[in-house]
Biotite code that builds the C-alpha atoms (Angstrom):
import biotite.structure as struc

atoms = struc.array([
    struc.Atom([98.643, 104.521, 206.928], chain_id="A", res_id=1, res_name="UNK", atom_name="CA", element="C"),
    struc.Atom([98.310, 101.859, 204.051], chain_id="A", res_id=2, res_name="UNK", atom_name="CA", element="C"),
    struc.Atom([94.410, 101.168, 203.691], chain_id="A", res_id=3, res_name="UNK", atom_name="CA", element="C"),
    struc.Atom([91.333, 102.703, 206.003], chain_id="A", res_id=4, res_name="UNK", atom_name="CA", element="C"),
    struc.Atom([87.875, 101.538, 205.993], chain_id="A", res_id=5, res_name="UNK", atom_name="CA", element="C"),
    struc.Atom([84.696, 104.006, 205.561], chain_id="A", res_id=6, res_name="UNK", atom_name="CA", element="C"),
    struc.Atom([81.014, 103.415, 205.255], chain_id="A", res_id=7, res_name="UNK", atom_name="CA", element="C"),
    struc.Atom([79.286, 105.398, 202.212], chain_id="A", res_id=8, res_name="UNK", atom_name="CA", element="C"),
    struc.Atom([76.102, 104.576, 201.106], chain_id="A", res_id=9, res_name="UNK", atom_name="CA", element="C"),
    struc.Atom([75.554, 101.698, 203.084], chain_id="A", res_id=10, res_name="UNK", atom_name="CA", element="C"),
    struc.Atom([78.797, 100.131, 202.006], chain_id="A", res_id=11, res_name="UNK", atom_name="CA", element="C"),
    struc.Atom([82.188, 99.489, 203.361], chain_id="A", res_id=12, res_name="UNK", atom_name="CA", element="C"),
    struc.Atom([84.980, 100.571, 201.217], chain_id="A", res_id=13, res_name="UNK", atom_name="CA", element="C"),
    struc.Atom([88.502, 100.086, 201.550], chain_id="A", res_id=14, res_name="UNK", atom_name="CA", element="C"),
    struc.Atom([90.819, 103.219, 200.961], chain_id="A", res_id=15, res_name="UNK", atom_name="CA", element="C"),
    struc.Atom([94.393, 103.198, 199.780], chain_id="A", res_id=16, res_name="UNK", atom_name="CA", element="C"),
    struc.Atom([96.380, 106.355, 201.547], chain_id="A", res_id=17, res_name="UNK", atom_name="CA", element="C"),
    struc.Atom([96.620, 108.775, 198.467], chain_id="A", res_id=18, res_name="UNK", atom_name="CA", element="C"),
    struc.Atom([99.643, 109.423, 196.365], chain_id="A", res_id=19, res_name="UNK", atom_name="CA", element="C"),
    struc.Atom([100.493, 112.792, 196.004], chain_id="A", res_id=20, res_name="UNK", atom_name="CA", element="C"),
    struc.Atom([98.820, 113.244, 192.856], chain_id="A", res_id=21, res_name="UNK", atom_name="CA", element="C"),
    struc.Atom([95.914, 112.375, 194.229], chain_id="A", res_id=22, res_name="UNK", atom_name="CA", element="C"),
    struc.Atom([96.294, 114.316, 197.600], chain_id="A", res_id=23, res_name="UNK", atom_name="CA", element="C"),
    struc.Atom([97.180, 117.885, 196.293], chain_id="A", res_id=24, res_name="UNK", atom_name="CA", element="C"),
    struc.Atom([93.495, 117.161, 194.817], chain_id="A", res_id=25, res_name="UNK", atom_name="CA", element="C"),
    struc.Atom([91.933, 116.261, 197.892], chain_id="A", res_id=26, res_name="UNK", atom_name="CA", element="C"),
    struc.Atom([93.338, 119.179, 199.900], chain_id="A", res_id=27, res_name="UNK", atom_name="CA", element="C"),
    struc.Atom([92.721, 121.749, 197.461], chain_id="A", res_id=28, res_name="UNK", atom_name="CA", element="C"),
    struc.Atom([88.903, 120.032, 197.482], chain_id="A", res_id=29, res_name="UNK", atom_name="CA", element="C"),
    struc.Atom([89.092, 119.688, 201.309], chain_id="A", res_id=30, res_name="UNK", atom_name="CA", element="C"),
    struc.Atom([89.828, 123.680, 201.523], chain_id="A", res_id=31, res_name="UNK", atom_name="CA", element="C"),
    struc.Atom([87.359, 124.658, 199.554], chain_id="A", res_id=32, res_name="UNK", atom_name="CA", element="C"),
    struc.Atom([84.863, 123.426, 202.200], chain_id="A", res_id=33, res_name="UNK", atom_name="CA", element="C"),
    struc.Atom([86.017, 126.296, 204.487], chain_id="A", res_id=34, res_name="UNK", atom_name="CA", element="C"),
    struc.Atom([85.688, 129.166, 201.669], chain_id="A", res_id=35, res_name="UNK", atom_name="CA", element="C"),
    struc.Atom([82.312, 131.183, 201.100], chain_id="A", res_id=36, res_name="UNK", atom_name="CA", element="C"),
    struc.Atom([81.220, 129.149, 198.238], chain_id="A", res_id=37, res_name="UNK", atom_name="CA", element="C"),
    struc.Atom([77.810, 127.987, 196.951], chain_id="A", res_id=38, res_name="UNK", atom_name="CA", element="C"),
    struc.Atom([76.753, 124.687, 197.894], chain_id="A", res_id=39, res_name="UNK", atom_name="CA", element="C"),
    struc.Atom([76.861, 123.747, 194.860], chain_id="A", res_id=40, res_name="UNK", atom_name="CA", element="C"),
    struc.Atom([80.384, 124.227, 194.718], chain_id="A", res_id=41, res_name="UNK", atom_name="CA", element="C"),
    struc.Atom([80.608, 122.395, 198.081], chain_id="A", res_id=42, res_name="UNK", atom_name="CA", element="C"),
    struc.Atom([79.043, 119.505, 196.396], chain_id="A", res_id=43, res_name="UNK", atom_name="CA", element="C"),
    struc.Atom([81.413, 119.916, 193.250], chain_id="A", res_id=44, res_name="UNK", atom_name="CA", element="C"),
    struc.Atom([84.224, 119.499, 196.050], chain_id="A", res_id=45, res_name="UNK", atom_name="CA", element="C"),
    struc.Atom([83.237, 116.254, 197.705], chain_id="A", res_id=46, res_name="UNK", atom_name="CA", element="C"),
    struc.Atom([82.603, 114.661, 194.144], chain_id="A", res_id=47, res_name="UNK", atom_name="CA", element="C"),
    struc.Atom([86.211, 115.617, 193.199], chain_id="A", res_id=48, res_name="UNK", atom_name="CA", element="C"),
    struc.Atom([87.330, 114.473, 196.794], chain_id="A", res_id=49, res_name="UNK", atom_name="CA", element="C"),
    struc.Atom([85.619, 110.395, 196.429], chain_id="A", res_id=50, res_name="UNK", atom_name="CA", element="C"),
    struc.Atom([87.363, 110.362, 192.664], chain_id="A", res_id=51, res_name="UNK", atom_name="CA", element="C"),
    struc.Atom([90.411, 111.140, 193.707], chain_id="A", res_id=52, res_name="UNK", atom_name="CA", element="C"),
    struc.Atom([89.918, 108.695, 196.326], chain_id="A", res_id=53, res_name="UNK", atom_name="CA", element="C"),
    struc.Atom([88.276, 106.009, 194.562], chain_id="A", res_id=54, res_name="UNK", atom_name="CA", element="C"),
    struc.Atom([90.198, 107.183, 191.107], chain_id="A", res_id=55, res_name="UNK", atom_name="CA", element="C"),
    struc.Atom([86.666, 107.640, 189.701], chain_id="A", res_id=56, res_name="UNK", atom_name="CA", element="C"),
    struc.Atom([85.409, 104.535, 189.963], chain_id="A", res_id=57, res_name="UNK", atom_name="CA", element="C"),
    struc.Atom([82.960, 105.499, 192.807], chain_id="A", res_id=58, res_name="UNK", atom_name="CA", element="C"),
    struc.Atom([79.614, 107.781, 192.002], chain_id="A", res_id=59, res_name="UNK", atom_name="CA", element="C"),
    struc.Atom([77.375, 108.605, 195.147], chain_id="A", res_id=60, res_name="UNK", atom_name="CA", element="C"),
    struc.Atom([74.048, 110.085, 194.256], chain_id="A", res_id=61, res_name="UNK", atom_name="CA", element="C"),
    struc.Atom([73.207, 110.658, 198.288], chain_id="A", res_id=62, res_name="UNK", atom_name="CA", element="C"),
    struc.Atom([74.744, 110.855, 201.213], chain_id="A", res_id=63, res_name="UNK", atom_name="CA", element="C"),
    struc.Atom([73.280, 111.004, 204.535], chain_id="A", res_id=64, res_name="UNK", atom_name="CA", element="C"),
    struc.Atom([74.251, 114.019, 206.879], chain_id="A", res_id=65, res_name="UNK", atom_name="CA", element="C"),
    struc.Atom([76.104, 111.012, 209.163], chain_id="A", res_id=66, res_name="UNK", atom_name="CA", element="C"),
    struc.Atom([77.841, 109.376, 206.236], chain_id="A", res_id=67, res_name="UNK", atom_name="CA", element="C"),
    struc.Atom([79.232, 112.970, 204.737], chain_id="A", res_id=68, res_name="UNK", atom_name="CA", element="C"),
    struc.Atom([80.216, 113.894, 208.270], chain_id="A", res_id=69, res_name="UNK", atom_name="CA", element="C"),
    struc.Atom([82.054, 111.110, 208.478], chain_id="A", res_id=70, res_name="UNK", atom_name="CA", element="C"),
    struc.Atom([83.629, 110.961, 205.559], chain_id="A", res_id=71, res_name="UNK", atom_name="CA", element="C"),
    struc.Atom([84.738, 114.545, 205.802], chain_id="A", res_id=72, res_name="UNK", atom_name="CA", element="C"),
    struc.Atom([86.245, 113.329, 209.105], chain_id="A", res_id=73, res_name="UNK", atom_name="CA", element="C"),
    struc.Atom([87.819, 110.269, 207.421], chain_id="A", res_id=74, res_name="UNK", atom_name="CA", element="C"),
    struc.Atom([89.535, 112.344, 204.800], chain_id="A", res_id=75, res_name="UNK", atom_name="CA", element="C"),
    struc.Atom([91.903, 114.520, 207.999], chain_id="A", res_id=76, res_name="UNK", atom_name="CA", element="C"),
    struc.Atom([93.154, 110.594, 208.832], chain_id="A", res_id=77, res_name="UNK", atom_name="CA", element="C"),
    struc.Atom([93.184, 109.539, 204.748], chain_id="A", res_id=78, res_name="UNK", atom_name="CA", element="C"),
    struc.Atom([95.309, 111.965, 204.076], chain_id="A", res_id=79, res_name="UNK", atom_name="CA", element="C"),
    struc.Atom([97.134, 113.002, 207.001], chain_id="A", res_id=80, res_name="UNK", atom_name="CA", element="C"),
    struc.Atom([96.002, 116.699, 207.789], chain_id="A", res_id=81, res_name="UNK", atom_name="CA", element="C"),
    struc.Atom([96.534, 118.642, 210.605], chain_id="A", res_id=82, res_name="UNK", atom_name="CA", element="C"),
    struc.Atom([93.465, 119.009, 213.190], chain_id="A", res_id=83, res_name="UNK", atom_name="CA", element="C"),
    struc.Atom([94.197, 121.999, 214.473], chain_id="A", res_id=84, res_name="UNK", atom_name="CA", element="C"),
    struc.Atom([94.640, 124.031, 211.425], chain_id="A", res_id=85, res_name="UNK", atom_name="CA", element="C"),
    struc.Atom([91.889, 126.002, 209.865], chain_id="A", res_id=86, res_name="UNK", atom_name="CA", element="C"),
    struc.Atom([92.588, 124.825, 206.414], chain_id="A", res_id=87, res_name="UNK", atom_name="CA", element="C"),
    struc.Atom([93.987, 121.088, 205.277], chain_id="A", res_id=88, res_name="UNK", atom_name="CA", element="C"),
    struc.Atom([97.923, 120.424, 204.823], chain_id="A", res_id=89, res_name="UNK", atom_name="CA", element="C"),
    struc.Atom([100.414, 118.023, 205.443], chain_id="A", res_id=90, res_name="UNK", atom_name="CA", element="C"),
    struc.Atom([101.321, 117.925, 209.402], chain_id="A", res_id=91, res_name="UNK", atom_name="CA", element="C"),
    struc.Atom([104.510, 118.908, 209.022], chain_id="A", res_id=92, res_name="UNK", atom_name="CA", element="C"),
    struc.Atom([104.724, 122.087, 207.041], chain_id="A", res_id=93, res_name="UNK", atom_name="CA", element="C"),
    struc.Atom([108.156, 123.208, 205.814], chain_id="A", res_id=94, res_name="UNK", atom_name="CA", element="C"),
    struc.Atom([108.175, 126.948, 205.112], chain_id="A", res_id=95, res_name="UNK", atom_name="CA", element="C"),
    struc.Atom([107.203, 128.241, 201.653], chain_id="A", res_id=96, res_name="UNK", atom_name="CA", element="C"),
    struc.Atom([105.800, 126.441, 198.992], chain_id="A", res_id=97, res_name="UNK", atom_name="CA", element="C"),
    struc.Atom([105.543, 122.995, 201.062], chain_id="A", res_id=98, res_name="UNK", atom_name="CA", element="C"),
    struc.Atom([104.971, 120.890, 198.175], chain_id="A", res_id=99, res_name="UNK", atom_name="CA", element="C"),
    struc.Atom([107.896, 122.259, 196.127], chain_id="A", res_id=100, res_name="UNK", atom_name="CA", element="C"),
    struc.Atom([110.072, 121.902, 199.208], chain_id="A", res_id=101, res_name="UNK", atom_name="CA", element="C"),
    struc.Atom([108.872, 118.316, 199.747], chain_id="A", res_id=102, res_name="UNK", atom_name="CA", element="C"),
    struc.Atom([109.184, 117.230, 195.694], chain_id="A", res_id=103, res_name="UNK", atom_name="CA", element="C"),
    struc.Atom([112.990, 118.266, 195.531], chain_id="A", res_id=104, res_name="UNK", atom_name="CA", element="C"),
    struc.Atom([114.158, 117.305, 198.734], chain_id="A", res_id=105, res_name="UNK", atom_name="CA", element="C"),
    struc.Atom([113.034, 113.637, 197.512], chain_id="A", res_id=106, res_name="UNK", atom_name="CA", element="C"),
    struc.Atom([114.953, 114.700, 194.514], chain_id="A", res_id=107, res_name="UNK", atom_name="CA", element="C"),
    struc.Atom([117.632, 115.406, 195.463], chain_id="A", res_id=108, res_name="UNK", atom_name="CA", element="C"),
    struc.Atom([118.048, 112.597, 198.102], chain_id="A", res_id=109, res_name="UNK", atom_name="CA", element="C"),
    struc.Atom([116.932, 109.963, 195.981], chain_id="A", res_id=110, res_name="UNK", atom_name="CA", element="C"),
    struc.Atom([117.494, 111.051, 192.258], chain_id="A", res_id=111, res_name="UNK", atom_name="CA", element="C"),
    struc.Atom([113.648, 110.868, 191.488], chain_id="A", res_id=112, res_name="UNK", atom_name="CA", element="C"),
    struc.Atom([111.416, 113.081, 188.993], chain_id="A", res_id=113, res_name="UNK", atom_name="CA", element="C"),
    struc.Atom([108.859, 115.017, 190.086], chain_id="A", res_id=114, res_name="UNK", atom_name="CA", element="C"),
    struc.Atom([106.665, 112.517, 188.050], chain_id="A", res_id=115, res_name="UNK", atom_name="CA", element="C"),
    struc.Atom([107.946, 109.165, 189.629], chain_id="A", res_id=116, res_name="UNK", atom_name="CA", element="C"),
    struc.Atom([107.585, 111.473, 192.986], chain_id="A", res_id=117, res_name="UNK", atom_name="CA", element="C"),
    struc.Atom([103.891, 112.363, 191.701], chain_id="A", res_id=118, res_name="UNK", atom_name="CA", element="C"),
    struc.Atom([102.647, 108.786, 191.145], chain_id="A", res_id=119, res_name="UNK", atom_name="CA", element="C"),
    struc.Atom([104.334, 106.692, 194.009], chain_id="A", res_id=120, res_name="UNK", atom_name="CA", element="C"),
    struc.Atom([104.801, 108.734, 197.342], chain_id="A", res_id=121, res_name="UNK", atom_name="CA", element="C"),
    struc.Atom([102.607, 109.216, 200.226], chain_id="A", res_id=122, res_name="UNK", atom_name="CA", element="C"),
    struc.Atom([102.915, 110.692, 203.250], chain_id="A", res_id=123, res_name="UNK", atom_name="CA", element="C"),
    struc.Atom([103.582, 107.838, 205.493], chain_id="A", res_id=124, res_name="UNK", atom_name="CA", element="C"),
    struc.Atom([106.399, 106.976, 203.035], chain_id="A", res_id=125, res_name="UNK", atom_name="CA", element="C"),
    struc.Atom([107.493, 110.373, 203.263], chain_id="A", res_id=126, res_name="UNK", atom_name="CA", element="C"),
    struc.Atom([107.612, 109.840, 207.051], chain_id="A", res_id=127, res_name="UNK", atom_name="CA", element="C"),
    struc.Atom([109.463, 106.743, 206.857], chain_id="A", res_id=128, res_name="UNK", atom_name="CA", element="C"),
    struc.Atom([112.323, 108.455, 205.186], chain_id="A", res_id=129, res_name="UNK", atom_name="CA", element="C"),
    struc.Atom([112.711, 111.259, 207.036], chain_id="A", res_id=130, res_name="UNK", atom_name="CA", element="C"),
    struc.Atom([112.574, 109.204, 210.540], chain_id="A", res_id=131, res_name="UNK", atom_name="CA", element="C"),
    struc.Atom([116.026, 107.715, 208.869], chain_id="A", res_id=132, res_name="UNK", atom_name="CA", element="C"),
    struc.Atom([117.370, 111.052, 207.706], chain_id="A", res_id=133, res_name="UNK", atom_name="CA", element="C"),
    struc.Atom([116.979, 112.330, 210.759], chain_id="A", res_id=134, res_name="UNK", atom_name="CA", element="C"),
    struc.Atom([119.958, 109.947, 211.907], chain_id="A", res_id=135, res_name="UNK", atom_name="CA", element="C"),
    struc.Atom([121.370, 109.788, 208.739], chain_id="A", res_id=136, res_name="UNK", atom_name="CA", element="C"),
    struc.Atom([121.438, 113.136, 206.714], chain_id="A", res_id=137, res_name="UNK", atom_name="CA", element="C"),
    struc.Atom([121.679, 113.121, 202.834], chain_id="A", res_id=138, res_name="UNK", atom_name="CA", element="C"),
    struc.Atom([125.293, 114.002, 201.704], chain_id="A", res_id=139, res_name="UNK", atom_name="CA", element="C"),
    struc.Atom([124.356, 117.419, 200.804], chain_id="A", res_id=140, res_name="UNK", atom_name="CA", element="C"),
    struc.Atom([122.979, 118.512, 203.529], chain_id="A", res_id=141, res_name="UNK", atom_name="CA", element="C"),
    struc.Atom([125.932, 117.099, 205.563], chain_id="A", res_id=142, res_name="UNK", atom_name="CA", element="C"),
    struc.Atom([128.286, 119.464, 203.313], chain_id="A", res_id=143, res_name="UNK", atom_name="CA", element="C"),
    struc.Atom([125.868, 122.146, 203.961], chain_id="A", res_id=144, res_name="UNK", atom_name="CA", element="C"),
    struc.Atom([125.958, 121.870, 207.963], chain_id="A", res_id=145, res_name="UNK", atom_name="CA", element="C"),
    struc.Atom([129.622, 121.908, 207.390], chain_id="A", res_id=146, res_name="UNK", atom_name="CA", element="C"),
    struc.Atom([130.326, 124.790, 204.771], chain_id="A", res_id=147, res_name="UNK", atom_name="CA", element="C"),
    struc.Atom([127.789, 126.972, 207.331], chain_id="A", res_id=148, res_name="UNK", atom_name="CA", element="C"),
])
């Protein structure tokens, strides 16, 4: 997913699929949603959702019930969540801290910081690569199904 399209307040705005940066943000906003909080802190959650969409450029004062519902329902396809999980993560979900696993396996295959990793990868991009690992596997993890 490179761009998207959403209505909010009346107007059509183009979204950019989020870096990682941006979507550790969004999902930690996104979860919050499900938790016993105050609406107020619900609120508090959707503004920090649009600016790490819109990188803060974008300041709603209303939504209508449609427009939130929708947006909330843009954000799973935005950022690539999981539907049937109760809370928001990547789709695929390696075991234990997914984001570390995720940051140095692209670090290791492709001798990136955590910082470049931060600022230019998405999840689509992260699909990409993997779709090619999976016929060709990094050196290392060649020498690893070998060693046992």
């Amino acid at each position: 997913m490179e761009e998207s399209i959403i209505t909010l307040g009346d107007k059509q705005l183009t979204v950019k699929e989020p870096v990682f940066r941006c979507l550790k943000i969004i999902l930690k906003a996104y979860n919050q949603l499900s938790e016993d909080v105050s609406d107020t802190d619900k609120m508090a959650a959707i503004d920090t959702m649009l600016a790490a969409i819109f990188d803060g450029k974008l300041k709603l004062k209303h939504l209508s019930p449609d427009e939130l519902s929708d947006f909330l329902n843009a954000i799973r396809a935005i950022c690539g969540m999981n539907a049937s999980e109760g809370k928001a993560s990547p789709k695929e979900k390696p075991s234990g801290d997914y984001w570390g696993d995720i940051y140095a396996h692209l670090s290791m295959c492709l001798g990136w910081t955590y910082d470049y990793i931060n600022e230019h990868m998405t999840l689509s991009r992260l699909a990409e690569y993997q779709g090619y690992w999976d016929n060709n596997p990094p050196t290392h993890q060649l020498v690893a199904a070998y060693m046992g």
